[in-house]
C-alpha positions in Angstrom: -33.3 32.7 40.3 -29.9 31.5 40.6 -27.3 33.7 39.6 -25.0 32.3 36.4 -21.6 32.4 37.2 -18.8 32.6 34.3 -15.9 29.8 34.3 -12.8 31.4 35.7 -10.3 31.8 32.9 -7.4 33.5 34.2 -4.8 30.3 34.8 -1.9 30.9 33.2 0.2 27.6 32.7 3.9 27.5 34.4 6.8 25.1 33.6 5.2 22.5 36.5 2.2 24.2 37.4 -0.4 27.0 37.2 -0.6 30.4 38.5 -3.5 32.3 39.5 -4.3 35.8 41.0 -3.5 35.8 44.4 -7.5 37.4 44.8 -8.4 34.4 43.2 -6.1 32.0 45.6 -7.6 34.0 48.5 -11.0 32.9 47.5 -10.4 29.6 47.4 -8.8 29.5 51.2 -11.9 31.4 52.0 -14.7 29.2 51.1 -12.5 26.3 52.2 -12.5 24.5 48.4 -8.7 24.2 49.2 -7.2 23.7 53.1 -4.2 22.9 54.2 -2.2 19.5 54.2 0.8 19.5 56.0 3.0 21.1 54.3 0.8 21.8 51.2 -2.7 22.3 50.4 -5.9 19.8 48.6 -9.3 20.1 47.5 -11.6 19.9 49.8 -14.5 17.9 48.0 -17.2 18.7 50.7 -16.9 22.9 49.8 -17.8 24.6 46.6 -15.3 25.1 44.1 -15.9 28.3 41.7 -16.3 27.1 38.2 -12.9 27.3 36.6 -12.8 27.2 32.4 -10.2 24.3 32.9 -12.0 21.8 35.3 -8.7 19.8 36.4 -7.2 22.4 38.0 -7.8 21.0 41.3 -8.6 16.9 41.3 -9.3 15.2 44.7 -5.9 13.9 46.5 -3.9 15.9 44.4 -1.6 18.2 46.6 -0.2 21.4 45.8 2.9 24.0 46.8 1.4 27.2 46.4 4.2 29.8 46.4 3.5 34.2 45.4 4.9 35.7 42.8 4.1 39.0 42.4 0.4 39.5 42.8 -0.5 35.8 41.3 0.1 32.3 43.2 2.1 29.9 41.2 0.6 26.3 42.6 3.0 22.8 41.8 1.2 19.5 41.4 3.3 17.4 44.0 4.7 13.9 43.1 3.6 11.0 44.8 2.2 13.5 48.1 5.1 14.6 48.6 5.9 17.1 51.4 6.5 20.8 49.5 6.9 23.9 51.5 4.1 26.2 51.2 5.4 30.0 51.0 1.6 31.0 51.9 
């Protein structure tokens, strides 16, 4: 029997952004539903991505500046692809 899994609900919304808890931003690099892009970091739309309560957290071709603060990851929508500087 598959095992039910509960929508993630702890995003907490920033001025131009999200943040999550950096365990939670570890799992994602993990099962590879995020990678690297340049500079910044996509979805990856080939791996599993943990149900979240919000679903568009993470849309396809959307990249993100993920920078720490504290023991949560703050992650910035980029403008038109832009090049950000990942602090991860």
């Amino acid at each position: 029997m598959a095992e039910h899994q509960e929508p993630f609900a702890d995003v907490v919304p920033e001025e131009d952004g999200f943040s999550i808890p950096d365990l939670k931003w570890r799992e994602l690099l993990f099962v590879g539903a995020l990678r690297r892009d340049g500079d910044a970091f996509v979805r990856d739309p080939s791996r599993p991505l943990p149900p979240f309560r919000r679903a568009d957290l993470f849309p396809e071709g959307v990249r993100l500046r993920a920078e720490r603060s504290g023991e949560r990851v703050v992650l910035h929508p980029l403008a038109g692809g832009g090049r950000g500087r990942p602090d991860l």
